[in-house]
mmCIF file of the N, C-alpha and C atoms, coordinates in Angstrom:
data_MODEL
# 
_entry.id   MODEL 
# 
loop_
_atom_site.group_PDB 
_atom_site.id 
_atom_site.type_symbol 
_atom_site.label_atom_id 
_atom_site.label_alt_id 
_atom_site.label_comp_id 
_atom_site.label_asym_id 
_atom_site.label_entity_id 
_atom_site.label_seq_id 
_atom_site.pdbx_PDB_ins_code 
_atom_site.Cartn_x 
_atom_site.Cartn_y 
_atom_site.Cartn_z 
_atom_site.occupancy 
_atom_site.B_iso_or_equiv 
_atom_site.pdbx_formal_charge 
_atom_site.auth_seq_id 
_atom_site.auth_comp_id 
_atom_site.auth_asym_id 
_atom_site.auth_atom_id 
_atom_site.pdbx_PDB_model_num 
ATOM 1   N N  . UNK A 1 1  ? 75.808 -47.308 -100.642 1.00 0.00 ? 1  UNK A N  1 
ATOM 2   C CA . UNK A 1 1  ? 74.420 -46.906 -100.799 1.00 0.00 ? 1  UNK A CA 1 
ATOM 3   C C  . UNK A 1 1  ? 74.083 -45.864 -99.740  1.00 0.00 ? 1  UNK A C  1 
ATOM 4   N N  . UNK A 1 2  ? 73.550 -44.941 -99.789  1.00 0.00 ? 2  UNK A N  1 
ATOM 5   C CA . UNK A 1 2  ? 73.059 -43.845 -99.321  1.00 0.00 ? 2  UNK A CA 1 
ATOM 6   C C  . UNK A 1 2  ? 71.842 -43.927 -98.488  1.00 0.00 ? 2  UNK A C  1 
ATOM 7   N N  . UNK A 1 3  ? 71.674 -43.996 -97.625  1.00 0.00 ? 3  UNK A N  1 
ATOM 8   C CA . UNK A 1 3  ? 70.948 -44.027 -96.195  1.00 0.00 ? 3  UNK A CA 1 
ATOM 9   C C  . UNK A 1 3  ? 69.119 -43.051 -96.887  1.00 0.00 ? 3  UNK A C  1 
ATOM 10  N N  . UNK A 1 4  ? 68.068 -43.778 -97.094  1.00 0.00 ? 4  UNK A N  1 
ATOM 11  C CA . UNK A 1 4  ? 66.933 -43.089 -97.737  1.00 0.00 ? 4  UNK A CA 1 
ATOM 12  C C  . UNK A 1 4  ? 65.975 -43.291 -96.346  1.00 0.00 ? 4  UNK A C  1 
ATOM 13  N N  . UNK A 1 5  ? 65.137 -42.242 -96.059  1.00 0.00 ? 5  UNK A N  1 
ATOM 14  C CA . UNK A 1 5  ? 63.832 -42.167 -95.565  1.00 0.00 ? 5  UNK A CA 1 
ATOM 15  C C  . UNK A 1 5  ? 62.803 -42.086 -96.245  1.00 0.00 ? 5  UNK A C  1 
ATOM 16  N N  . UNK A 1 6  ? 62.114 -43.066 -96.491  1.00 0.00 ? 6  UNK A N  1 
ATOM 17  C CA . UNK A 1 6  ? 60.708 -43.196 -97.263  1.00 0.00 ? 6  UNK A CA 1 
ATOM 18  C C  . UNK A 1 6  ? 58.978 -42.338 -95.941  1.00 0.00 ? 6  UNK A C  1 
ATOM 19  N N  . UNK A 1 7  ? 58.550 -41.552 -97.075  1.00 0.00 ? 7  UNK A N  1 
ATOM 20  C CA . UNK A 1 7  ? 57.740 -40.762 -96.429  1.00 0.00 ? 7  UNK A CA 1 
ATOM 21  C C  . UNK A 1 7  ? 56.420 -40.652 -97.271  1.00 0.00 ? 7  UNK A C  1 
ATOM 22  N N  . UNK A 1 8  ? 55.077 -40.816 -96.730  1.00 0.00 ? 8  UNK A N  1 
ATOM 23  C CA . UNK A 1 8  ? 54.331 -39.841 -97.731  1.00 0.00 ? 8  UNK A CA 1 
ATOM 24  C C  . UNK A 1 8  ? 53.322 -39.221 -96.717  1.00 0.00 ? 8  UNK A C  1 
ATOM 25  N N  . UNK A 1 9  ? 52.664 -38.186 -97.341  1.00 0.00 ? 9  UNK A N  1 
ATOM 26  C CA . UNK A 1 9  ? 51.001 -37.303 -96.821  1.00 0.00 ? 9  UNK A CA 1 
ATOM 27  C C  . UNK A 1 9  ? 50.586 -38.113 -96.335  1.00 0.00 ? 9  UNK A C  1 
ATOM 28  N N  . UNK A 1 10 ? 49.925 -38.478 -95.090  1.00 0.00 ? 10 UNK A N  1 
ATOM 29  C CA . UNK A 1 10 ? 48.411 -38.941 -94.027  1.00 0.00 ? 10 UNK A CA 1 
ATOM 30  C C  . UNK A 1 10 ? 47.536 -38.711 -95.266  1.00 0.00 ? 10 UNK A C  1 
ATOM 31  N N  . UNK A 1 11 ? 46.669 -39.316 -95.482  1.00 0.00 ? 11 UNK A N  1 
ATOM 32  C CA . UNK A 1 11 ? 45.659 -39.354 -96.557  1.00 0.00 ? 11 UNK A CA 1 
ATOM 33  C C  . UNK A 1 11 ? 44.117 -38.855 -95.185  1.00 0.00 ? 11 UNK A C  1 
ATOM 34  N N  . UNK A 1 12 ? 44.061 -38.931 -93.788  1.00 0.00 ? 12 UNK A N  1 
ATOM 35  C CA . UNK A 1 12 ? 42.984 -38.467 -93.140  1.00 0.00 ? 12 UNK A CA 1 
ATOM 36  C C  . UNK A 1 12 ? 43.648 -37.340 -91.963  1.00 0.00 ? 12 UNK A C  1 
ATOM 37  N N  . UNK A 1 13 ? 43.645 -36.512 -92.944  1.00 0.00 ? 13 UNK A N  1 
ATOM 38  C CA . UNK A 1 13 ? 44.202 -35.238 -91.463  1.00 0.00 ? 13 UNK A CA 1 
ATOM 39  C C  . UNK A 1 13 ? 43.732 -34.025 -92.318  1.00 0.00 ? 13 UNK A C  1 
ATOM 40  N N  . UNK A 1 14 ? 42.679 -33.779 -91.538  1.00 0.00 ? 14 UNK A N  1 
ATOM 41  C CA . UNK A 1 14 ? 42.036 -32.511 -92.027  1.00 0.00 ? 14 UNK A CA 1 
ATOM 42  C C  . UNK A 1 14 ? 43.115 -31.455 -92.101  1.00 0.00 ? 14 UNK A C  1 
ATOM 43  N N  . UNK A 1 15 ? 42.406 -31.028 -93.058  1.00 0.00 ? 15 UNK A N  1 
ATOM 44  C CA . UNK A 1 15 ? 43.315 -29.182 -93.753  1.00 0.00 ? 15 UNK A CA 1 
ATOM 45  C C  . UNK A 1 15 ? 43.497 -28.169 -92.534  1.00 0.00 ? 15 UNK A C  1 
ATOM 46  N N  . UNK A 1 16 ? 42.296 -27.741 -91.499  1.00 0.00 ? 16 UNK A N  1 
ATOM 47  C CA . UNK A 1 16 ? 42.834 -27.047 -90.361  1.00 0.00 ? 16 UNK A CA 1 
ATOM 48  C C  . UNK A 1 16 ? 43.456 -27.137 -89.302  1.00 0.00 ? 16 UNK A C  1 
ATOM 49  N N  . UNK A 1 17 ? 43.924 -28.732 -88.803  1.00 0.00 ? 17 UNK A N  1 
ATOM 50  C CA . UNK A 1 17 ? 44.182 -29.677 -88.059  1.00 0.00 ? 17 UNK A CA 1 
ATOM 51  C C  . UNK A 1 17 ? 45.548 -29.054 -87.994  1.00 0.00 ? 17 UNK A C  1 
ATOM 52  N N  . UNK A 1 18 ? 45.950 -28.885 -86.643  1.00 0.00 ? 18 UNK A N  1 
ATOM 53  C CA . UNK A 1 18 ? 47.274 -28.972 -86.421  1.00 0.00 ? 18 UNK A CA 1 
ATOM 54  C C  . UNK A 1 18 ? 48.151 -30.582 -85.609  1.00 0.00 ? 18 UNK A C  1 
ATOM 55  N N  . UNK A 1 19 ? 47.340 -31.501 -86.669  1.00 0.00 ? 19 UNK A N  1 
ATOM 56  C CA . UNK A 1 19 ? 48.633 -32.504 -86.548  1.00 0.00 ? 19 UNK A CA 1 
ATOM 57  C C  . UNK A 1 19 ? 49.464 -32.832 -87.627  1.00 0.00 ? 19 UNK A C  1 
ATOM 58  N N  . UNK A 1 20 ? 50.228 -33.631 -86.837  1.00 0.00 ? 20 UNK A N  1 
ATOM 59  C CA . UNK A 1 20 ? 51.581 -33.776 -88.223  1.00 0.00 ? 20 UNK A CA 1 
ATOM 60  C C  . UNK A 1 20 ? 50.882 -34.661 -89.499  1.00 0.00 ? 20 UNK A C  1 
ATOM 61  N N  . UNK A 1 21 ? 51.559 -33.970 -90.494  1.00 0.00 ? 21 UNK A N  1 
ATOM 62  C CA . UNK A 1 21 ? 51.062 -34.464 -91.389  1.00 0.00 ? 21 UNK A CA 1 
ATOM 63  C C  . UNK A 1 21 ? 51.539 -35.767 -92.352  1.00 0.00 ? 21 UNK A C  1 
ATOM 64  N N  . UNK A 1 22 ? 52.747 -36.138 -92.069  1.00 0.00 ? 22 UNK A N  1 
ATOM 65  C CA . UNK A 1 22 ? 53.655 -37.112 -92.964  1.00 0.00 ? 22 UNK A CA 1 
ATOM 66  C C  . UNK A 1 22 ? 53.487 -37.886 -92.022  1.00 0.00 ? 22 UNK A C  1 
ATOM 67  N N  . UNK A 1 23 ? 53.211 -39.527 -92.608  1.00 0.00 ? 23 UNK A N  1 
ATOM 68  C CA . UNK A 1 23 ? 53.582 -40.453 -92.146  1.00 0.00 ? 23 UNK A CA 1 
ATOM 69  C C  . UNK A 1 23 ? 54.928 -41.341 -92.593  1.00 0.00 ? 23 UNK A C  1 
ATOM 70  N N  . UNK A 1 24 ? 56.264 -41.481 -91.343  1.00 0.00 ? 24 UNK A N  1 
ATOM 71  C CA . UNK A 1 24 ? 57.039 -42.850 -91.741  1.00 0.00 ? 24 UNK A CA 1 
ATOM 72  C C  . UNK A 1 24 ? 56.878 -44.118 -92.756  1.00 0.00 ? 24 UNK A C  1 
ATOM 73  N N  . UNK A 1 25 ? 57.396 -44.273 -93.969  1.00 0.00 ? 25 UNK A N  1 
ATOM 74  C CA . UNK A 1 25 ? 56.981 -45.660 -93.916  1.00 0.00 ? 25 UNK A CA 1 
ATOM 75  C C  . UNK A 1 25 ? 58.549 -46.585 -94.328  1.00 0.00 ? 25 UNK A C  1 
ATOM 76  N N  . UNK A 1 26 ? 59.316 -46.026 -94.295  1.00 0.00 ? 26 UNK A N  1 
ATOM 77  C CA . UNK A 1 26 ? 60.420 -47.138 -94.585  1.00 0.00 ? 26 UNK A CA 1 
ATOM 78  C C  . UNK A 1 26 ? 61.808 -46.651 -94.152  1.00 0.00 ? 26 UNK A C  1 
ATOM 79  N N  . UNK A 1 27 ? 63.097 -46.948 -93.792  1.00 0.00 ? 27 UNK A N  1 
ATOM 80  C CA . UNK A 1 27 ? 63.948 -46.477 -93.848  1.00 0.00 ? 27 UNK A CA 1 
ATOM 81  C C  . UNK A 1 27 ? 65.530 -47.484 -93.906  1.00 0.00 ? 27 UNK A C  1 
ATOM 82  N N  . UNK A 1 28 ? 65.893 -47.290 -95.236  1.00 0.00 ? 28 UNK A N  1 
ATOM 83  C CA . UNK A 1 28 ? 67.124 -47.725 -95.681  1.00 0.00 ? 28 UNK A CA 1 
ATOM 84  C C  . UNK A 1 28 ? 68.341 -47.249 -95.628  1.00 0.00 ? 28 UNK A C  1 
ATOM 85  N N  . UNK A 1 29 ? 69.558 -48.591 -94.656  1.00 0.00 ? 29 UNK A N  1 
ATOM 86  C CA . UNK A 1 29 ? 71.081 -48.220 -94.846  1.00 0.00 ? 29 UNK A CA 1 
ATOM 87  C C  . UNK A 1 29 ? 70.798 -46.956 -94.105  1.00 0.00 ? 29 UNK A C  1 
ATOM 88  N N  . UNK A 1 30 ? 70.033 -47.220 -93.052  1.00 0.00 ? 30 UNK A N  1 
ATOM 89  C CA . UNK A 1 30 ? 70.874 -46.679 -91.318  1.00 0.00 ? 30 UNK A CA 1 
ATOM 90  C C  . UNK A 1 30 ? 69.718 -47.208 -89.941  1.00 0.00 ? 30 UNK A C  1 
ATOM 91  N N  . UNK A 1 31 ? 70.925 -47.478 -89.066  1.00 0.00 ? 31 UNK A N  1 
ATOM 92  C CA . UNK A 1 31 ? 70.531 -48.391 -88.062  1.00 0.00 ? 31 UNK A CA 1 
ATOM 93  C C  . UNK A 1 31 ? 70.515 -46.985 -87.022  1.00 0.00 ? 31 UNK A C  1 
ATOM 94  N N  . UNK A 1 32 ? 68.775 -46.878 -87.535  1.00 0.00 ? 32 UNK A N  1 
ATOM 95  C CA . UNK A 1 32 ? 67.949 -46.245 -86.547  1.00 0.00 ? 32 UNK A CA 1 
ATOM 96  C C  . UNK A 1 32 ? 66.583 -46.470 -86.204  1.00 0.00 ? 32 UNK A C  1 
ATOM 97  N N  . UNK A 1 33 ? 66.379 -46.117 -84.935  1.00 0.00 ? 33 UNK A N  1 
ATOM 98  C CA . UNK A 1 33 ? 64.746 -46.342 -84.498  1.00 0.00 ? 33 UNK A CA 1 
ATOM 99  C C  . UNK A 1 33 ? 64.142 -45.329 -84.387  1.00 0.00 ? 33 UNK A C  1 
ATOM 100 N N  . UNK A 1 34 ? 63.035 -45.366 -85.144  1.00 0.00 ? 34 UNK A N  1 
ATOM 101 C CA . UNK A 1 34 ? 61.727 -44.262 -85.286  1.00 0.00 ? 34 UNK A CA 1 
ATOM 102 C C  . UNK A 1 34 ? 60.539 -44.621 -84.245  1.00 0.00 ? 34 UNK A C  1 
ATOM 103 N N  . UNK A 1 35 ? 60.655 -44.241 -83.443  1.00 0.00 ? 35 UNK A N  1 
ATOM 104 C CA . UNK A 1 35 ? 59.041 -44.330 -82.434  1.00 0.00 ? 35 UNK A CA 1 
ATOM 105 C C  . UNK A 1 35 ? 57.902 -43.285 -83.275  1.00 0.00 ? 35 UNK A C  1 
ATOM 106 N N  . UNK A 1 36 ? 57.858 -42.245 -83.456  1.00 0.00 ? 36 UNK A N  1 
ATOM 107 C CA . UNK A 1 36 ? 56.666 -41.632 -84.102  1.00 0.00 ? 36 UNK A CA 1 
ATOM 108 C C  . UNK A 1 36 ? 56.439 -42.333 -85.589  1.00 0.00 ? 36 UNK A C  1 
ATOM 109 N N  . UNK A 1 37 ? 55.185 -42.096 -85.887  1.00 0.00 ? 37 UNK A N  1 
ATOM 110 C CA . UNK A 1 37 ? 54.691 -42.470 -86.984  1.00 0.00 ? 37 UNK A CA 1 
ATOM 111 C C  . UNK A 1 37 ? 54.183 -41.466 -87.719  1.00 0.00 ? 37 UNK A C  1 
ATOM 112 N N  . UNK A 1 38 ? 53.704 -40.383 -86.812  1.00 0.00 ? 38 UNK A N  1 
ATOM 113 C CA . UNK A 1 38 ? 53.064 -39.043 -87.702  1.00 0.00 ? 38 UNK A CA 1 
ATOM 114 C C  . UNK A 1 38 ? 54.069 -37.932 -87.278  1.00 0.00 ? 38 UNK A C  1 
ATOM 115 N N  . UNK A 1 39 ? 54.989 -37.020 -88.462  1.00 0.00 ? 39 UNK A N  1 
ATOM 116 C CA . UNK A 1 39 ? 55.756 -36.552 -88.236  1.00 0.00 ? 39 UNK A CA 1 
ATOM 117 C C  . UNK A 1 39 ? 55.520 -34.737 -88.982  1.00 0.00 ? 39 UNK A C  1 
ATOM 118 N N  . UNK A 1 40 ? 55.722 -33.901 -88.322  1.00 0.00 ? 40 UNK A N  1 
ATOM 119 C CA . UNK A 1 40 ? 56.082 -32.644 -89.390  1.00 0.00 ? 40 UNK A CA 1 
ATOM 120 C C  . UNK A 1 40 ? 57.365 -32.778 -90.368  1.00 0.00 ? 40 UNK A C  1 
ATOM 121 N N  . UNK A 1 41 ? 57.022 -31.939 -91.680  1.00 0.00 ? 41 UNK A N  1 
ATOM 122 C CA . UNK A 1 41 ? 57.936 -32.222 -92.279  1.00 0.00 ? 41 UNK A CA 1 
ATOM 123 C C  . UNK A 1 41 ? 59.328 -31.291 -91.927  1.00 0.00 ? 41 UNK A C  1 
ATOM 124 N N  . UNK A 1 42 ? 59.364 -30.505 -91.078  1.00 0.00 ? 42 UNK A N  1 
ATOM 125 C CA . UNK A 1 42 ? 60.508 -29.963 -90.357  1.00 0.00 ? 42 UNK A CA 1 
ATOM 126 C C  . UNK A 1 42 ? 61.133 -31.019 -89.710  1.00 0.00 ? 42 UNK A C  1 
ATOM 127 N N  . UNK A 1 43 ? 60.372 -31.732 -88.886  1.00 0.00 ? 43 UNK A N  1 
ATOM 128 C CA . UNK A 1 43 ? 61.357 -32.664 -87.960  1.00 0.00 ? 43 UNK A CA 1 
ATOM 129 C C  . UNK A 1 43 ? 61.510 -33.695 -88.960  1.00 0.00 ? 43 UNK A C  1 
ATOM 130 N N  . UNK A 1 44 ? 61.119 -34.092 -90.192  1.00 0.00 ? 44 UNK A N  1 
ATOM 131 C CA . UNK A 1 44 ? 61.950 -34.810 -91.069  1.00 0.00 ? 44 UNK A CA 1 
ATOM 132 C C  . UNK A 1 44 ? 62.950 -34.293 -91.812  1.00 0.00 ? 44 UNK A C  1 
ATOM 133 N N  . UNK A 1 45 ? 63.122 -33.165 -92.076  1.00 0.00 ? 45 UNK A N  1 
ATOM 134 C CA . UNK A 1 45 ? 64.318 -32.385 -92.205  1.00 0.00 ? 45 UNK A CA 1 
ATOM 135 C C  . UNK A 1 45 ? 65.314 -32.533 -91.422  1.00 0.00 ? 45 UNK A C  1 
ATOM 136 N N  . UNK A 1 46 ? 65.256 -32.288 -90.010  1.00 0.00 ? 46 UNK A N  1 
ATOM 137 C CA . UNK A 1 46 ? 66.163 -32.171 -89.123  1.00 0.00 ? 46 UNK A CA 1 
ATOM 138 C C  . UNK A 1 46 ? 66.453 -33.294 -88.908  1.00 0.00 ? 46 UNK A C  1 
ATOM 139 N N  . UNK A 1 47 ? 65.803 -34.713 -89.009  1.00 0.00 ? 47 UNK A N  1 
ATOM 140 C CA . UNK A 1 47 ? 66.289 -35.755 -88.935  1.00 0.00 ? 47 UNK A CA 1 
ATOM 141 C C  . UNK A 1 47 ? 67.067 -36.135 -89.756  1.00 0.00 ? 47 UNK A C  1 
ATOM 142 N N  . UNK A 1 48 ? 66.559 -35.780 -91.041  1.00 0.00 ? 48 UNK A N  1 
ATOM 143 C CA . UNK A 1 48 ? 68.035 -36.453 -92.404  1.00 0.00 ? 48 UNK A CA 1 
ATOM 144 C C  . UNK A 1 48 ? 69.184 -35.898 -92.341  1.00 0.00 ? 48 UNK A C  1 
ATOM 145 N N  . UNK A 1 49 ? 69.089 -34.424 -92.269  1.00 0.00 ? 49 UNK A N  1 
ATOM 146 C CA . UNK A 1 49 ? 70.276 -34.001 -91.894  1.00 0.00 ? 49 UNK A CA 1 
ATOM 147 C C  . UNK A 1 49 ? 71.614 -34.479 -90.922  1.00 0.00 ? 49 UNK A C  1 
ATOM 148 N N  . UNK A 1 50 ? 70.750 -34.785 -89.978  1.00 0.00 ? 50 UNK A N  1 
ATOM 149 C CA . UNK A 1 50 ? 71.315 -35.069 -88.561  1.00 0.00 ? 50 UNK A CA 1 
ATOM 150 C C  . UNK A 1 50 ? 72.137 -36.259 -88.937  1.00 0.00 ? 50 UNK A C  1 
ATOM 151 N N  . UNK A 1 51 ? 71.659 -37.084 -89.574  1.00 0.00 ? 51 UNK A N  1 
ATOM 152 C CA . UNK A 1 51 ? 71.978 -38.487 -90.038  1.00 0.00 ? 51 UNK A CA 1 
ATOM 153 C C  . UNK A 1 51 ? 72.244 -38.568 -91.695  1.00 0.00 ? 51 UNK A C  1 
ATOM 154 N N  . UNK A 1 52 ? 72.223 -38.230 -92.406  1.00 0.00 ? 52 UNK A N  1 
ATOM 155 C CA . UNK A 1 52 ? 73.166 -38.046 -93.339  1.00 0.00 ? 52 UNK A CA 1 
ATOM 156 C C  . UNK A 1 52 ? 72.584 -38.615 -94.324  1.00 0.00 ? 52 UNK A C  1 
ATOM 157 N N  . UNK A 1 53 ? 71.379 -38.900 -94.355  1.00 0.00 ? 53 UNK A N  1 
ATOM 158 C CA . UNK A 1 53 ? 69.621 -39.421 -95.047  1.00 0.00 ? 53 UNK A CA 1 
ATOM 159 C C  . UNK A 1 53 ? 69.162 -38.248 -95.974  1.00 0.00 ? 53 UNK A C  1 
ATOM 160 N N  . UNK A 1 54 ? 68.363 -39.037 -97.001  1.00 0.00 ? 54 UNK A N  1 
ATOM 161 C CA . UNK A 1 54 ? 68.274 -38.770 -98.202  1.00 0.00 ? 54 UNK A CA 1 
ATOM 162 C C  . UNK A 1 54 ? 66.318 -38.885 -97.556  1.00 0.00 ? 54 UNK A C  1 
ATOM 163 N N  . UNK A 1 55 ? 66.037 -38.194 -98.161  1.00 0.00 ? 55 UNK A N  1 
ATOM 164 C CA . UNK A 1 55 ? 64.050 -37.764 -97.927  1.00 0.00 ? 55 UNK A CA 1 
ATOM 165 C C  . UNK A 1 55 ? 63.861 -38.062 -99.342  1.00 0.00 ? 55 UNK A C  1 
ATOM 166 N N  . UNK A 1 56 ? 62.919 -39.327 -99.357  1.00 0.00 ? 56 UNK A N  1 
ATOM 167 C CA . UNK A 1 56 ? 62.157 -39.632 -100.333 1.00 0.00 ? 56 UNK A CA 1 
ATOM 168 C C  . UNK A 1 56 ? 60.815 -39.817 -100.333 1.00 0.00 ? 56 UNK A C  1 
ATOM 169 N N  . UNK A 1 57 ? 59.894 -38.758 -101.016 1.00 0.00 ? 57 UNK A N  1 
ATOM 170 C CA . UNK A 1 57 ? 58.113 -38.551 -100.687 1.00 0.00 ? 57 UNK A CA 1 
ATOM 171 C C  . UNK A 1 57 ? 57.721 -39.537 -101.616 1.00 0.00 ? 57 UNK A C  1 
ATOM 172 N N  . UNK A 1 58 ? 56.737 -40.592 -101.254 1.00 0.00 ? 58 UNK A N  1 
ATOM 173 C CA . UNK A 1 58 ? 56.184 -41.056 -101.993 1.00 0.00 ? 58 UNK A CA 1 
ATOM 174 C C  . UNK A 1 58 ? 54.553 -40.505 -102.221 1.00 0.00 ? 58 UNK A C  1 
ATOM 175 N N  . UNK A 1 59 ? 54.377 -40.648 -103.608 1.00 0.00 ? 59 UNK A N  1 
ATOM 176 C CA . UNK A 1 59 ? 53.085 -40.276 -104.051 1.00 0.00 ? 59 UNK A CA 1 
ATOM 177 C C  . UNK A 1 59 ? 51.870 -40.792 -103.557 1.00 0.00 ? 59 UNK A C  1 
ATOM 178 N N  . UNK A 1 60 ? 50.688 -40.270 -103.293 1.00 0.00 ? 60 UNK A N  1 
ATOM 179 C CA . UNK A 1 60 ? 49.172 -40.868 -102.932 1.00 0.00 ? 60 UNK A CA 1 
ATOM 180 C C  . UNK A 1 60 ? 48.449 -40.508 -103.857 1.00 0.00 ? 60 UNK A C  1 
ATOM 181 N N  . UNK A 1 61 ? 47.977 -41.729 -104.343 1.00 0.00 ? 61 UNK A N  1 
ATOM 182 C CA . UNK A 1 61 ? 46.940 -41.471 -105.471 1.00 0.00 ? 61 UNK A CA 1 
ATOM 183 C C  . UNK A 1 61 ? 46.450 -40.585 -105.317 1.00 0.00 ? 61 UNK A C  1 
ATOM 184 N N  . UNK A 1 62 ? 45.476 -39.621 -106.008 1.00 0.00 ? 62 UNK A N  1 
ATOM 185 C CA . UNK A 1 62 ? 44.435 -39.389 -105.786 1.00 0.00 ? 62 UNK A CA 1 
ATOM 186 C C  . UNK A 1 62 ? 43.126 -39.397 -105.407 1.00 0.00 ? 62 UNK A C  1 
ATOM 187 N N  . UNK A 1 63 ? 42.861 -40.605 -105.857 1.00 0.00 ? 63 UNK A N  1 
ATOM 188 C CA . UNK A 1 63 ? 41.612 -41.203 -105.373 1.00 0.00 ? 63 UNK A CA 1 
ATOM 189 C C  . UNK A 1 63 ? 41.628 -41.313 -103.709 1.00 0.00 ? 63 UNK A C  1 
ATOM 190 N N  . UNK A 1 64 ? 42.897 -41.857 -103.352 1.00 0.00 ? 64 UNK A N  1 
ATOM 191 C CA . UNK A 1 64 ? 43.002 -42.424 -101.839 1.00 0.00 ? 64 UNK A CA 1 
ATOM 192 C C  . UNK A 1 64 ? 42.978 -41.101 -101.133 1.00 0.00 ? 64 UNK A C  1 
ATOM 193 N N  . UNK A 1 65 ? 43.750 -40.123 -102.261 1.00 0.00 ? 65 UNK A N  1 
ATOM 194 C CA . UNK A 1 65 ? 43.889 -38.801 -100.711 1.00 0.00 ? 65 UNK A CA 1 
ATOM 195 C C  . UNK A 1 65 ? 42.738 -38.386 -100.271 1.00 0.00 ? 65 UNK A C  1 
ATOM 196 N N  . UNK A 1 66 ? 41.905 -37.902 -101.500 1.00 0.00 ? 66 UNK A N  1 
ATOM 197 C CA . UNK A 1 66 ? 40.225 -37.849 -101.014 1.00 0.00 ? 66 UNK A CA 1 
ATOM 198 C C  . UNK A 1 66 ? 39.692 -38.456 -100.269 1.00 0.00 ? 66 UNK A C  1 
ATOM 199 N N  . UNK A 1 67 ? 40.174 -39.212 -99.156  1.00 0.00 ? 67 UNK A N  1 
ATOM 200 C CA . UNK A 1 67 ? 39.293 -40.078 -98.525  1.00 0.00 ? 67 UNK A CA 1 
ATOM 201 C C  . UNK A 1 67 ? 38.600 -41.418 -98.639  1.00 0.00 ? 67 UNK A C  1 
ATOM 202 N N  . UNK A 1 68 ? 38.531 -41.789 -99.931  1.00 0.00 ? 68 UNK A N  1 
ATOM 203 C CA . UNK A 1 68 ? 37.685 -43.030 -100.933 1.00 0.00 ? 68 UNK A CA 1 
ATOM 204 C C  . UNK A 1 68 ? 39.277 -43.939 -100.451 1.00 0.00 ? 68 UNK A C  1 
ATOM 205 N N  . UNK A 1 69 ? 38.733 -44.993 -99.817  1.00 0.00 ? 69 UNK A N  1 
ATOM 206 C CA . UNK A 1 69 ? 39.505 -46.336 -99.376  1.00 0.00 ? 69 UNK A CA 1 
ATOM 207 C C  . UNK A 1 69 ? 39.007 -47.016 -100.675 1.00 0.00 ? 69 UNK A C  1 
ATOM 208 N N  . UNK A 1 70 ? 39.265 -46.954 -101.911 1.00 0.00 ? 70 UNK A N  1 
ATOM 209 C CA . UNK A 1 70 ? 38.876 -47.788 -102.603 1.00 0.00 ? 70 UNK A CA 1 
ATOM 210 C C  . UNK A 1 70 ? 40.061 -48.474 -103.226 1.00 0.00 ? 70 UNK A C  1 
ATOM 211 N N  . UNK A 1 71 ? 39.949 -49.899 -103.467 1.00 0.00 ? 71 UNK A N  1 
ATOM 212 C CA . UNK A 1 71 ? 40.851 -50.400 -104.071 1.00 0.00 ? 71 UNK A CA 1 
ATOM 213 C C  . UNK A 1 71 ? 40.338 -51.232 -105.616 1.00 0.00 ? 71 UNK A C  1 
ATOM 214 N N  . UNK A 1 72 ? 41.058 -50.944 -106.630 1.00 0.00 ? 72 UNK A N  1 
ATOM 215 C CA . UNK A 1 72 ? 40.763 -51.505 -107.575 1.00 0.00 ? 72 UNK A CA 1 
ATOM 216 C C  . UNK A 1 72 ? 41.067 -52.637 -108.351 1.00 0.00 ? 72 UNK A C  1 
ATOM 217 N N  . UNK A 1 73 ? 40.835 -53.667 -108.624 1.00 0.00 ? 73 UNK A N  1 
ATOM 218 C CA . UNK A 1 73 ? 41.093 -55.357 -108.972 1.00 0.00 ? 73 UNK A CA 1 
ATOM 219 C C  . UNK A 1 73 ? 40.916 -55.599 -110.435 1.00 0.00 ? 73 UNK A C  1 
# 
């Protein structure tokens, strides 16, 4: 099995903002430690590479990226 980094968009980081914009959220089949949580997507590049990891973006609703914390039941 192939070593995956699970990633998606910060749903609150303004458009002119120069912070990173991807947040960490999972990482499978490799024994590594991530201290950051908010990352550019360059230095997630350079990380898979480095390590031989597969970049997988996961989707954000829509609703959520807008800002609306809403959850539906």
């Amino acid at each position: 099995m192939a070593a995956k980094i699970f990633y998606r968009e910060r749903t609150k980081v303004g458009g002119g903002k120069k912070a990173p914009r991807y947040k960490l959220v999972a990482v499978s089949g490799l024994d590594m430690k991530l201290y950051a949580k908010h990352v550019r997507k360059q230095e997630l590049d350079q990380i898979a590479s480095a390590v031989g990891a597969e970049l997988v973006e996961l989707k954000v609703d829509s609703k959520i990226k807008g800002g609306e914390d809403e959850v539906e039941v």
